[in-house]
Backbone bond lengths (Angstrom), bond angles and torsions (degrees), N, CA, C in turn:
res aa  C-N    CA-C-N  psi(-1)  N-CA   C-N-CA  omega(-1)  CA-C   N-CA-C  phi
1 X - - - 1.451 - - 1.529 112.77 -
2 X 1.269 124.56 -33.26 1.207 146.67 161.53 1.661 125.27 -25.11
3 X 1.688 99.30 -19.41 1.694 111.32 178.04 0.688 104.26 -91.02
4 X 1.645 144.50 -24.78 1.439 132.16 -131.57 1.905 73.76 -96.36
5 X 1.158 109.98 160.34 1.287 155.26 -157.17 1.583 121.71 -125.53
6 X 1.389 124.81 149.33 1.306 136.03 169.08 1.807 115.52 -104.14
7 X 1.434 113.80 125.57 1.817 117.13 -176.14 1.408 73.78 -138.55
8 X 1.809 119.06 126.09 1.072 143.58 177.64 1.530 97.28 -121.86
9 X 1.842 112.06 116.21 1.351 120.24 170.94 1.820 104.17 -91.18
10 X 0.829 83.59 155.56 2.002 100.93 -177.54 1.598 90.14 -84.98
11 X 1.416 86.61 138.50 1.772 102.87 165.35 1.887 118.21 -50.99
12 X 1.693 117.76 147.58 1.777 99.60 -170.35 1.740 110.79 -63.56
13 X 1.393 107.48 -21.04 1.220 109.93 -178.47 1.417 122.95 -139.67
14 X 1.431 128.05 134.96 1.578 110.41 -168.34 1.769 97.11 -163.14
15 X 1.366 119.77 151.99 1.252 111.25 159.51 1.688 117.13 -85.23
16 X 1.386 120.80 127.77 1.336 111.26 -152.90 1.762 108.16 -80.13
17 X 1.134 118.80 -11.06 1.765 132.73 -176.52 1.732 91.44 -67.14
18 X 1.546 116.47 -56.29 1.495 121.85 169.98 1.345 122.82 -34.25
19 X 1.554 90.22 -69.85 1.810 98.38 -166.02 1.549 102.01 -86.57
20 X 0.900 122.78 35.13 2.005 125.65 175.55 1.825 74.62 -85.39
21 X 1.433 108.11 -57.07 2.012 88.90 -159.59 1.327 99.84 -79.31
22 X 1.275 154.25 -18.66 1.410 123.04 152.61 1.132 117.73 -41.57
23 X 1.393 112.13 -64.93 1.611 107.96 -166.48 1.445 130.28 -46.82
24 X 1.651 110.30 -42.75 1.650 135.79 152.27 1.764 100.55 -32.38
25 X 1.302 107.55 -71.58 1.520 125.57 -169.49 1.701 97.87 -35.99
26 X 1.455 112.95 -70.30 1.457 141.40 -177.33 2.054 99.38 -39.97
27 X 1.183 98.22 -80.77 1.506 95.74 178.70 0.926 124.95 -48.24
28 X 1.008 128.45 0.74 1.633 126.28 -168.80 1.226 101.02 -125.80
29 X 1.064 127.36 16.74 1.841 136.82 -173.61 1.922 101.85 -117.90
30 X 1.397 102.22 7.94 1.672 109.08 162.59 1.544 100.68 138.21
31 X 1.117 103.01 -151.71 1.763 124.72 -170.89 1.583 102.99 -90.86
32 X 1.504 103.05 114.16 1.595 128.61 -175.89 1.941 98.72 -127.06
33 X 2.009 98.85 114.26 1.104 85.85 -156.61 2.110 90.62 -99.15
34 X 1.044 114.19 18.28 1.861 127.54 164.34 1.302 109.44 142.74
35 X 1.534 95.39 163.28 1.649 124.43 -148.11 1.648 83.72 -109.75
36 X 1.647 106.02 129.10 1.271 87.92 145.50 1.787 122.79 -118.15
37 X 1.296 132.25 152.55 1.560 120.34 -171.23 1.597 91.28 -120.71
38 X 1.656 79.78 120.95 1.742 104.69 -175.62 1.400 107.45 -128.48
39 X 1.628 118.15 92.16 1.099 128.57 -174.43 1.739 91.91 -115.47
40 X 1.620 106.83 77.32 1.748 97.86 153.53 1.545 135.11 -45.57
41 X 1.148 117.61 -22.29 1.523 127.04 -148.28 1.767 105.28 -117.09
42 X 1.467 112.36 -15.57 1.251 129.33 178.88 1.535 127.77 -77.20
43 X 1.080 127.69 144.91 1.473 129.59 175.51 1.416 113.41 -62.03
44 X 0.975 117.26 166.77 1.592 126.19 157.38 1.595 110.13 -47.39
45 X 1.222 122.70 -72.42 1.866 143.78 172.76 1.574 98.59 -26.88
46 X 1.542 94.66 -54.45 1.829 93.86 -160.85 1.963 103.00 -83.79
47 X 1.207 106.93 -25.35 1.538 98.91 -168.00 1.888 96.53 -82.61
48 X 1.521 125.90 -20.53 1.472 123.80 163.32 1.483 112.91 -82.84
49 X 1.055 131.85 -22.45 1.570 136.33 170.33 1.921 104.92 -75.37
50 X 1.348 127.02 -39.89 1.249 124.19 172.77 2.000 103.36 -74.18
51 X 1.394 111.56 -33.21 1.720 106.17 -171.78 1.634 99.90 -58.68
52 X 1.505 117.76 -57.37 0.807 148.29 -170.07 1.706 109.25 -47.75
53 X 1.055 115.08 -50.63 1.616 119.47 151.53 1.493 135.58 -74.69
54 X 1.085 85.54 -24.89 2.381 91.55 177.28 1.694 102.17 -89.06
55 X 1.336 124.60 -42.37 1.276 134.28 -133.63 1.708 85.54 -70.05
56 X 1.472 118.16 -72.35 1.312 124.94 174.29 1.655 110.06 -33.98
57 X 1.066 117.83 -32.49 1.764 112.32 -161.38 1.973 84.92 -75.37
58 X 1.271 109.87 -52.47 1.292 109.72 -170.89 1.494 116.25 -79.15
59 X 1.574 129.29 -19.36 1.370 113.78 153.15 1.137 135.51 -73.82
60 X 1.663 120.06 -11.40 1.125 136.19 163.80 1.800 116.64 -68.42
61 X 0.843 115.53 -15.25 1.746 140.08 158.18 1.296 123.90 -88.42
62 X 1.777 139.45 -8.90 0.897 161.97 -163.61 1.383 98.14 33.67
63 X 1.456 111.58 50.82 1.534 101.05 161.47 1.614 115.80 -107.61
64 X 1.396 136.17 170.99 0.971 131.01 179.32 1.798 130.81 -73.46
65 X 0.771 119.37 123.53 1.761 123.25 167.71 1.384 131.00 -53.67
66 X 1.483 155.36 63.19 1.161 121.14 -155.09 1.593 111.71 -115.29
67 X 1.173 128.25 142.14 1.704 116.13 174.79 1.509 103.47 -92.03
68 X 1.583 101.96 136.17 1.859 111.83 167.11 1.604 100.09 -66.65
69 X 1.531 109.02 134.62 1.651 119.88 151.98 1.425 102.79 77.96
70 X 1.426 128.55 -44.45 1.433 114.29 -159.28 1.391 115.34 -111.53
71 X 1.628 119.86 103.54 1.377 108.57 -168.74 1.409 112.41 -89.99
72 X 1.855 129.53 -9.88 1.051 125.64 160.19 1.607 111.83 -54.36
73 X 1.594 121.75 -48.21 1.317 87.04 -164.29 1.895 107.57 -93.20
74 X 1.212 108.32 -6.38 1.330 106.91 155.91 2.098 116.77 -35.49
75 X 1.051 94.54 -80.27 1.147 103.57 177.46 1.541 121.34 -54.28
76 X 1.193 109.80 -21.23 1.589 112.48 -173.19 1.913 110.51 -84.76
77 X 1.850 101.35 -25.93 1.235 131.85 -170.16 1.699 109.54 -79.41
78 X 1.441 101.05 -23.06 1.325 113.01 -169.04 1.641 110.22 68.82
79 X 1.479 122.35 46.66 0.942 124.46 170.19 1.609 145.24 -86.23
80 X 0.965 173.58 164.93 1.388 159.66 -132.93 1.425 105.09 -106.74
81 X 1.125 100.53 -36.62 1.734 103.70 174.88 1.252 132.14 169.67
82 X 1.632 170.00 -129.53 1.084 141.71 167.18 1.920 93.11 -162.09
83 X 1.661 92.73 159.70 1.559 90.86 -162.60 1.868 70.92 -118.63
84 X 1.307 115.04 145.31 1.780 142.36 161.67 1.249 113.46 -93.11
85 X 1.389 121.65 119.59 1.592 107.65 140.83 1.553 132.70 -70.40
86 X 1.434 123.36 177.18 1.447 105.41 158.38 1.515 117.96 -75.73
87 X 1.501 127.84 -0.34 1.791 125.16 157.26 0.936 121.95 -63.08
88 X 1.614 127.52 -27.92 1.455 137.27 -134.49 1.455 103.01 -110.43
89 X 1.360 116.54 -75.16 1.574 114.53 169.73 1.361 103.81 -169.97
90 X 1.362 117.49 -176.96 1.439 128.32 -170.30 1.675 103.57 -82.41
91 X 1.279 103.87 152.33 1.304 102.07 167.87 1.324 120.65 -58.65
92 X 1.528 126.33 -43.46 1.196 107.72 170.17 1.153 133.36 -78.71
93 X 1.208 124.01 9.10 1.753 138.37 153.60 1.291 105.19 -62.75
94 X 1.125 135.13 -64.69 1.041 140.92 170.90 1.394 129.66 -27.77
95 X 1.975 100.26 -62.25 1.333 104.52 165.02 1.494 120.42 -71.87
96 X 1.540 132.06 -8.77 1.075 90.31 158.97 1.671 127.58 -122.89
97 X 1.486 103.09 66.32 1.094 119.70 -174.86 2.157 98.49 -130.56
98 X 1.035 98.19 -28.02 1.791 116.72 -178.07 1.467 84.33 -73.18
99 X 1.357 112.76 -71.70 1.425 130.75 -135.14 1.711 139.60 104.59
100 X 0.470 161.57 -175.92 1.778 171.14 -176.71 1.078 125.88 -65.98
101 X 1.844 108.10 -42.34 1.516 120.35 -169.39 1.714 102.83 -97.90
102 X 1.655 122.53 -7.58 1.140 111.81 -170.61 1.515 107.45 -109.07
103 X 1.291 111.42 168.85 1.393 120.61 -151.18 2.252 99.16 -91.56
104 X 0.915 73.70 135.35 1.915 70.13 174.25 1.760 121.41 -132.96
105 X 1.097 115.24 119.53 1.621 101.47 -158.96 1.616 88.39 -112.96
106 X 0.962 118.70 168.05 1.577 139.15 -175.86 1.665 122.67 -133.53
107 X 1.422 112.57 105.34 1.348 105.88 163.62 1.312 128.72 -56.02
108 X 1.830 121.05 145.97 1.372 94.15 -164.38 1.788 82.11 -152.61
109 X 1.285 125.24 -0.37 1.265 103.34 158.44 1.785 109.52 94.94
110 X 0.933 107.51 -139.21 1.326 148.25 -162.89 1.786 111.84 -117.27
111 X 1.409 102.81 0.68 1.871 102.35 -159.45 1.257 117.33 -129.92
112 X 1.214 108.43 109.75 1.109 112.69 179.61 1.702 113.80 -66.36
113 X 1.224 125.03 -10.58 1.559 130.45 -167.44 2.066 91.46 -72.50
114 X 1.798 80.44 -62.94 1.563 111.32 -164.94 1.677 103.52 -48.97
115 X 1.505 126.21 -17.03 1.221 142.44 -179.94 1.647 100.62 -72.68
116 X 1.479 82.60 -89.35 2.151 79.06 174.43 1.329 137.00 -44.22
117 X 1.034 120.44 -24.85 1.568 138.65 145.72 1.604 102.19 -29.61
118 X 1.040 111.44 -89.28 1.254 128.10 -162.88 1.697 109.88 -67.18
119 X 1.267 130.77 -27.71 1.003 138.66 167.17 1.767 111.18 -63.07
120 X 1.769 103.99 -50.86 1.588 107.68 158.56 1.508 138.02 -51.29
121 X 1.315 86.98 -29.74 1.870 98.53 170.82 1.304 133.80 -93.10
122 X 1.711 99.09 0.06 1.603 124.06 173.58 1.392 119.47 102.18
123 X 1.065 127.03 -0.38 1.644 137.99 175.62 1.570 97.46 -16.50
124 X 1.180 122.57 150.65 1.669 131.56 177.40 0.953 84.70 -86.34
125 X 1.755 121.09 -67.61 2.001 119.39 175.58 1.231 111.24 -128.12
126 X 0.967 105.68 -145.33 1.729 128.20 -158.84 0.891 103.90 -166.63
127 X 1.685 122.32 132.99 1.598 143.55 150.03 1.503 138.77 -94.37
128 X 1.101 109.92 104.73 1.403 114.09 176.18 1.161 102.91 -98.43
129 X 1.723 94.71 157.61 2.060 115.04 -167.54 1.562 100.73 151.30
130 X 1.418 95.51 166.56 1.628 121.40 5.89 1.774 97.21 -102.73
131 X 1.146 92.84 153.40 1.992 112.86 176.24 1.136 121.76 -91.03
132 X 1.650 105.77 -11.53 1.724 102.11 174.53 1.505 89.66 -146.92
133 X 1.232 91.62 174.87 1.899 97.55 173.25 1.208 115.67 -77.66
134 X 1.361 123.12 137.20 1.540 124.79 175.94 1.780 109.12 -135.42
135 X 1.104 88.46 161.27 2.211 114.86 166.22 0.870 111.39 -86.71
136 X 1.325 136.51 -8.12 1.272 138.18 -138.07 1.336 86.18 -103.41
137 X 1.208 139.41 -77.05 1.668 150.88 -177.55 1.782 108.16 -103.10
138 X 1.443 89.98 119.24 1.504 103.21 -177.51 1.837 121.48 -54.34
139 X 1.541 90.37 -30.51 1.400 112.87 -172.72 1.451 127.72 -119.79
140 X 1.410 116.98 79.07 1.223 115.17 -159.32 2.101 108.60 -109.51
141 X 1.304 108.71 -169.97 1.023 116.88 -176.86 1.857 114.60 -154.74
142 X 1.415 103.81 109.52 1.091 113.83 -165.64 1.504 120.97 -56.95
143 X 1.569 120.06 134.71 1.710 86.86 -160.44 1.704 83.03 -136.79
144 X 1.303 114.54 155.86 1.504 112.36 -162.17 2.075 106.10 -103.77
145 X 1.123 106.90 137.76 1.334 132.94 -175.13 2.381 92.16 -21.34
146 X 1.281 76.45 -70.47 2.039 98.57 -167.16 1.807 99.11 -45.50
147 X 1.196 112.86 -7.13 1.555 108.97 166.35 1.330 114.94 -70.80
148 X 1.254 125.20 -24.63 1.603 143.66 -161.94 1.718 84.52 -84.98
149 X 1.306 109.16 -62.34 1.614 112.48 -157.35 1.667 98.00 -57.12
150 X 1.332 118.42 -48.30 1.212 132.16 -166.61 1.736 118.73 -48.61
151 X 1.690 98.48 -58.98 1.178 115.15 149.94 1.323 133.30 -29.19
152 X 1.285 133.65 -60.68 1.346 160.66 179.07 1.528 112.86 -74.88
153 X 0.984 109.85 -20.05 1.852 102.93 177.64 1.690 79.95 -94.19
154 X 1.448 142.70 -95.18 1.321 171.02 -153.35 2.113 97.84 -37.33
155 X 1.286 98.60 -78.30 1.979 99.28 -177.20 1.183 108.88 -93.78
156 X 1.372 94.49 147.10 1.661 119.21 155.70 1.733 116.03 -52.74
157 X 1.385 99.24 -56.64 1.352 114.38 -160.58 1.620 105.59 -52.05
158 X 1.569 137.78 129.13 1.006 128.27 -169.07 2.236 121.31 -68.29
159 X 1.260 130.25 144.60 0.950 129.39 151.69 1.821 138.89 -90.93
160 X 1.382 96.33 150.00 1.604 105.84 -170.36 1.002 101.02 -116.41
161 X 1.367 121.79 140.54 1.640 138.57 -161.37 1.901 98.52 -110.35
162 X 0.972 134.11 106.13 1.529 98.17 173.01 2.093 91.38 -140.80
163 X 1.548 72.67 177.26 1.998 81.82 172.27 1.689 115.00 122.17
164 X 0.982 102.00 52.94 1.915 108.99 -177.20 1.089 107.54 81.94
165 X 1.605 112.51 65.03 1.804 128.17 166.72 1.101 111.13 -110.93
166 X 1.584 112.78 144.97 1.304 117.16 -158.16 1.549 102.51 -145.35
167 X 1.028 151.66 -168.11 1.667 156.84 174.62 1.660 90.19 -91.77
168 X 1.007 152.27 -52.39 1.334 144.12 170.90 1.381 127.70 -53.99
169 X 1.603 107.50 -43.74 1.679 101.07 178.28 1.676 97.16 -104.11
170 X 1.156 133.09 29.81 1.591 126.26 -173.29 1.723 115.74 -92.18
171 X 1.614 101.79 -29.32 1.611 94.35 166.26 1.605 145.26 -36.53
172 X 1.858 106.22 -48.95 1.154 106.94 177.44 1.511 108.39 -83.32
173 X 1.329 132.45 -9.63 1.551 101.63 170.52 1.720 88.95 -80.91
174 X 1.112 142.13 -58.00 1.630 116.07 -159.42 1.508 112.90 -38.35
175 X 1.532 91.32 -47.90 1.613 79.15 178.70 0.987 135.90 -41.83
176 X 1.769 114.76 -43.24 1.446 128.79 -176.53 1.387 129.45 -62.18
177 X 1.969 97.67 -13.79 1.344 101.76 170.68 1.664 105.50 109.07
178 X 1.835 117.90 15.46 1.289 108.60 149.91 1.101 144.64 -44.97
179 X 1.315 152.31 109.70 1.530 160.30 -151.27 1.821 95.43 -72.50
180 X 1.587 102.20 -47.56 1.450 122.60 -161.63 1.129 93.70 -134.61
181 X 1.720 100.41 150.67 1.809 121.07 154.36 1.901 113.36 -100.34
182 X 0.982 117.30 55.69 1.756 89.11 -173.11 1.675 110.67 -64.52
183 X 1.178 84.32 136.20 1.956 102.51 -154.73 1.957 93.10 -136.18
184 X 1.571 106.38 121.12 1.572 101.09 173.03 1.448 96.56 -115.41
185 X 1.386 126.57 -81.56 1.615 125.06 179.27 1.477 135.79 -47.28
186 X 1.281 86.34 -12.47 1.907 111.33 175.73 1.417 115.03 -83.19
187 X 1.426 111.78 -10.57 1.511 134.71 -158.22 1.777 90.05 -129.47
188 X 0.725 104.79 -96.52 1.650 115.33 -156.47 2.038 113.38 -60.82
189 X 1.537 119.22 -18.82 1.530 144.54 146.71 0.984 127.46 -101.83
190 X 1.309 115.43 35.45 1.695 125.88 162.70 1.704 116.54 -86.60
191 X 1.012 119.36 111.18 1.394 119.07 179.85 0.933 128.43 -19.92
192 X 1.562 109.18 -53.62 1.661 96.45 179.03 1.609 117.92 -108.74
193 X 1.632 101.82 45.57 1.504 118.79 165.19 1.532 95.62 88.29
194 X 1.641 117.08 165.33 1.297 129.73 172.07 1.350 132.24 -71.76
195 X 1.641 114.82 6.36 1.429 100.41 -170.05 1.759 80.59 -122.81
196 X 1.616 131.16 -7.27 1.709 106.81 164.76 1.457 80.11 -76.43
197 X 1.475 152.87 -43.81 0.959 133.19 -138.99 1.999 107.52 -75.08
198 X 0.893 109.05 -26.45 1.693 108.50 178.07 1.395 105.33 -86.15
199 X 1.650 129.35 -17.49 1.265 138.10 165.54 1.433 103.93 -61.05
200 X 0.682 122.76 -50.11 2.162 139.08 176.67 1.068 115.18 -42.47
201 X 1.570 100.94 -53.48 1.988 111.94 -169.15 1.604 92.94 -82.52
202 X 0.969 119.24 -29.03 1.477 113.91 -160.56 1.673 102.34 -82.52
203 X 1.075 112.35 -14.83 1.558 136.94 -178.16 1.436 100.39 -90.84
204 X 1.299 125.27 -25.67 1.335 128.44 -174.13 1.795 103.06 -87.04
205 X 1.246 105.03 -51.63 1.467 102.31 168.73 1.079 118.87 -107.02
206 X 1.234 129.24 61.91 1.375 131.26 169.99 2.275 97.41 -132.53
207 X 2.237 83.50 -29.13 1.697 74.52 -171.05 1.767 112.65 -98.93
């Protein structure tokens, strides 16, 4: 249980001068293995003016950086690497717009097809979701636990569990053999703030 991992998504909307001390708060509440900043609704200006403030808080933590959807400004941001949907572009569009050395993850749903795909085109990982209900994305696709297991006997390449995870329902995907939790409301609307809340998960795979 001990592998499974922390992927902390950024809230859809935030002033980034604010949430610099969550995020600080958050990392420092244990082992965060990257951030991703997923501002759908944001400009170009504002989603490099927020990198530009988080990115340092989280390389100063040696955790990873990643931008949702946009691998130009990933790369332009000097960022760690960029997460794709299946709207956005192919993984290997991606990679060769990132480059070689940066990390590229791939949404993949519910699909096991849409998995090997992306595993064929070099994906660092893969995301399955969502596993629970979330606010987070209006439009989701229910994806079943035994995808995790499936994953994990078959590739190398690591998997990400995400979609309304919380420190309460997070056991059975570790079990199943999640690599990663990417967790945003489970993290940042946790009662007793985001940094017991990464204390929790880390408590989850540590026990």
């Amino acid at each position: 249980m001990a592998d499974t991992q922390l992927y902390l998504i950024t809230p859809p909307a935030f002033a980034p001068d604010e949430f610099a001390g969550q995020l600080a708060a958050a990392l420092d509440g244990g082992p965060v293995a990257s951030v991703q900043l997923r501002l759908k609704e944001a400009s170009d200006a504002d989603i490099i003016a927020a990198a530009r403030i988080l990115m340092p808080i989280c390389h100063g933590r040696d955790v990873a950086f990643i931008l949702n959807d946009r691998a130009d400004l990933a790369r332009d941001v000097g960022a760690d690497g960029v997460h794709v949907g299946q709207d956005d572009m192919t993984c290997a569009e991606a990679r060769n717009i990132v480059g070689d050395d940066a990390i590229v993850g791939v949404t993949c749903h519910n699909s096991r097809h849409l998995s090997m795909i992306a595993a064929e085109q070099g994906a660092d990982y893969v995301a399955f979701g969502a596993f629970f209900p979330t606010r987070t994305k209006t439009e989701t696709t229910a994806a079943d636990i035994s995808l995790l297991s499936w994953w994990a006997e078959l590739f190398e390449a690591p998997c990400v569990a995400i979609g309304g995870i919380t420190v309460d329902n997070a056991r059975p995907l570790i079990g199943a053999g999640a690599d990663f939790l990417a967790v945003c409301e489970g993290i940042w609307n946790h009662a007793e703030g985001p940094k017991a809340a990464v204390q929790q998960f880390n408590g989850l795979f540590n026990g």
